[in-house]
Structure formats: C-alpha cells, structure tokens
C-alpha positions in Angstrom: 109.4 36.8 124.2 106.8 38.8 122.0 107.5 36.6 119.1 107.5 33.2 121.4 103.8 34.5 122.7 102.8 35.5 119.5 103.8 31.9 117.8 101.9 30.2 121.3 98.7 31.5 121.0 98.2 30.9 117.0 98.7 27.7 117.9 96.4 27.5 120.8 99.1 26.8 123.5 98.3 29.0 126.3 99.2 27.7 129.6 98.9 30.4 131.9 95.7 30.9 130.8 93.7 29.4 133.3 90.3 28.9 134.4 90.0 30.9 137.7 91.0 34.3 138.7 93.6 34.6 141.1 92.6 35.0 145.0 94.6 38.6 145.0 92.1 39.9 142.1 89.0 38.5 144.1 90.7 39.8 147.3 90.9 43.5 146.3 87.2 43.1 145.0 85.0 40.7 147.0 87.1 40.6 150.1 85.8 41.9 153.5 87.2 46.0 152.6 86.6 45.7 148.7 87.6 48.4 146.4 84.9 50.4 145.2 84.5 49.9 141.4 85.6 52.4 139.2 88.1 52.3 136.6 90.9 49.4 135.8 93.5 48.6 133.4 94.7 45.3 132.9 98.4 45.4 131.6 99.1 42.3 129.2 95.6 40.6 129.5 96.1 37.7 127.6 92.4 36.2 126.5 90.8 38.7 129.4 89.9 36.5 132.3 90.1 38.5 135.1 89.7 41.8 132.9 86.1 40.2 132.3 85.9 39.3 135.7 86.4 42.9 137.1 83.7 44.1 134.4 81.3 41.9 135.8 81.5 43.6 138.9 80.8 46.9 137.8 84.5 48.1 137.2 85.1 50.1 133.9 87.8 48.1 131.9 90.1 49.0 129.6 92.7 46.2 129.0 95.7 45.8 127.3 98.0 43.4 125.0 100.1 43.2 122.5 99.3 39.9 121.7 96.3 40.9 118.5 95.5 36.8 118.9 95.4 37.0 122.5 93.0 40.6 122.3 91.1 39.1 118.8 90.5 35.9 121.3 89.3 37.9 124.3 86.9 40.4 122.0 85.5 36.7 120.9 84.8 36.1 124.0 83.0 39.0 125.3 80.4 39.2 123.0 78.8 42.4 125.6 81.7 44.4 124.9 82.0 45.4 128.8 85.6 45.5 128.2 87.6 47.7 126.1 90.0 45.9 124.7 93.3 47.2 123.4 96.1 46.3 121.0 99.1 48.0 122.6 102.6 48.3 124.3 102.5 48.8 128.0 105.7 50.3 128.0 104.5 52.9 125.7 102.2 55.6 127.7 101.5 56.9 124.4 100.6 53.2 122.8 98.8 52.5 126.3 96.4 55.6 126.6 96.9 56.7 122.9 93.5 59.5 123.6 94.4 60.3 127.0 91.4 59.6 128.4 92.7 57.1 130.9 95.6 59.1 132.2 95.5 59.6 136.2 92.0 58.3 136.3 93.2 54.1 137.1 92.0 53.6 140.4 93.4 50.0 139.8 96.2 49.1 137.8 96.0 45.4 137.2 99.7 42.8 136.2 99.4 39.2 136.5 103.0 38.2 134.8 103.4 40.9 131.9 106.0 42.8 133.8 108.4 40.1 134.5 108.6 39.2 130.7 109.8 42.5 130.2 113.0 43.0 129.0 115.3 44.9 131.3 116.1 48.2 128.9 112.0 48.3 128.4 110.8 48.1 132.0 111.4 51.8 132.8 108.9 52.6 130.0 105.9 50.0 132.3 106.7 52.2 135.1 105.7 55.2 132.9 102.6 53.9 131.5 101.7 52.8 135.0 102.1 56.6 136.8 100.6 58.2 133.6 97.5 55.9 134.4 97.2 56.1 137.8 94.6 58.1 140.0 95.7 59.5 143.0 94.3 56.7 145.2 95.3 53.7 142.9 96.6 50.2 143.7 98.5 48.5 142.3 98.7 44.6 142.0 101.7 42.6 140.2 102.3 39.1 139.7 106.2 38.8 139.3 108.3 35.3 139.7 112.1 36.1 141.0 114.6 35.7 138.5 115.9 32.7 136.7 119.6 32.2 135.1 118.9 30.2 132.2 115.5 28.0 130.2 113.0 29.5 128.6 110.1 31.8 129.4 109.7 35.1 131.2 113.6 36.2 133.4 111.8 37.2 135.9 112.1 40.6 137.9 113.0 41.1 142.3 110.7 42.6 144.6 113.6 45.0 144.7 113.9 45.9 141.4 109.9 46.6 141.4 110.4 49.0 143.6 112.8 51.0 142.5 111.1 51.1 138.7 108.2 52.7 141.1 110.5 55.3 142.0 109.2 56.1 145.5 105.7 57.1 144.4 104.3 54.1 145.1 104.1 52.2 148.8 104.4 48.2 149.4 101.8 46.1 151.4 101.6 42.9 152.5 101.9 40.5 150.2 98.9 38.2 149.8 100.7 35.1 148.0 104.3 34.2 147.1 105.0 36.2 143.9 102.4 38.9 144.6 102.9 42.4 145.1 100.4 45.2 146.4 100.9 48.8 145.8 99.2 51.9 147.3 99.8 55.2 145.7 101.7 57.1 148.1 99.5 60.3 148.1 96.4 57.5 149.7 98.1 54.5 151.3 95.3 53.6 153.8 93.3 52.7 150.6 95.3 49.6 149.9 95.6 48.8 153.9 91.6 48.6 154.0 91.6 46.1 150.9 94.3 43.6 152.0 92.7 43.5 155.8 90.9 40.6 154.6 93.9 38.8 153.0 94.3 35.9 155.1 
C-alpha cells in the first residue's frame, strides 16, 4: 500500500482527500461537551485537513505521514506553520515521537483510515505508538472500514480486532457513524462520555 499511495499522490490522485472534515472530528470539538484544546496527533494525515482544522481551534498539532508528498503538500498549504508536520512511521514510537516530547502528553489521538491500511504483522507497532502518545485522559478516534477478501485498497481491520490491539487500556463508546470508533483511556472514561453526549 505505501508504494500505491506514494505513486497516487505524485500524480495528484487523492480521493479520500476531501473537502470537509468528518462530523466525528467536529463532534469531539464543536459539539455541545467539546474537548478542551490541548495537544493532538494526527496518525497518517494525508494533505492535513482536519490536522489544520484542529489547529484552527487552538489545538497544538503535531501530525504525521509517511507519505513526504502528502506532508510536502500539507506544509504548502499551511503557510502559518500552526501544524507540525512530520515525515514518519506510525507504527514506529521511535519514528512517531523521535525527541520524546510528545510521549503521554496526546490528549487526542486522531485516525481517519491509516490504521486499516496497515498490514496485519505491523499493526501491533500503531498500538504502541498510540499508548506511548497518549495522556492519561486521551481519546481516541479511528476511522476503520470492516474487512474485504479481495480488490484493491486498504483490507480493512474489525471492531474486534481494534480492540484487542488496545489491549484493555483503552474503553469503547458509542459509535458516532458506521466505521467510527471512540476511545476513552481507561484511567478517565467519563472524558470521552461528556464529548459524544452531543453525537446525535
């Protein structure tokens, strides 16, 4: 997949890279219980939508990709540098938070479809980035499609299977849309109840 996303975006064929941010990122932020602003990480950020989106509403940023077009295109288009934008490997702690400045600070740890791209053997490795990162009251939000047998694109991972790469340490909420998934750390779970309240 790397070298499929890699080819896509130096030829300007980006797809999922659309024009609004998803209602479960404005949720957790403008909703009627938002999260307080403090810091984020957004894993696989593609061109940095919604990673600009959560700067412009006071969140600190750091946001990650392995992608250097998709991270050379988002820097282009935040000419403010309110995001810090990272060349990296989320399933490498190390490649993630390579000062270790971010670790267990992430009050909110941000995947709209980079997990489920992941290959299988490499997933364990996202679930260490994402507890090395986390603060004690984080949330975390995925966007994950179910598994698919055959075509091409991203295989796909089971609400099941997210949960057992958390290892217990994290708690499920509602979901707010098909293919959505909200986690609470497990040391703070009201914080995530408060949030999703407003999800309809």
């Amino acid at each position: 997949m790397r070298r499929t996303y890699r080819t896509l975006y130096r030829l300007g064929i980006a797809p999922w890279n659309r024009p609004e941010v998803p209602g479960p990122i404005t949720d957790l932020v403008e909703g009627a219980a938002p999260l307080p602003p403090a810091k984020a990480v957004d894993l696989g950020c593609g061109t940095g939508r919604q990673a600009r989106y959560l700067a412009a509403h006071g969140w600190s940023v750091t946001a990650l990709d392995y992608t250097r077009e998709a991270v050379a295109a988002a820097r282009r288009a935040d000419p403010g540098n309110l995001v810090v934008w990272r060349v990296a490997d989320v399933t490498d702690p190390a490649s993630a938070d390579p000062d270790g400045q971010l670790a267990g600070t992430v009050s909110l740890l941000l995947d709209n479809g980079c997990l489920h791209g992941i290959p299988d053997e490499r997933r364990p490795g996202w679930a260490s980035t994402v507890g090395a990162l986390a603060a004690p009251d984080a949330v975390l939000l995925v966007r994950a499609t179910p598994r698919r047998c055959r075509g091409i694109g991203p295989q796909g991972i089971t609400e099941g299977e997210i949960t057992t790469l958390l290892a217990g340490r994290w708690r499920a909420s509602a979901h707010p849309e098909p293919d959505w998934f909200v986690y609470s750390n497990e040391r703070h779970p009201e914080r995530v109840d408060r949030a999703m309240d407003s999800v309809p």
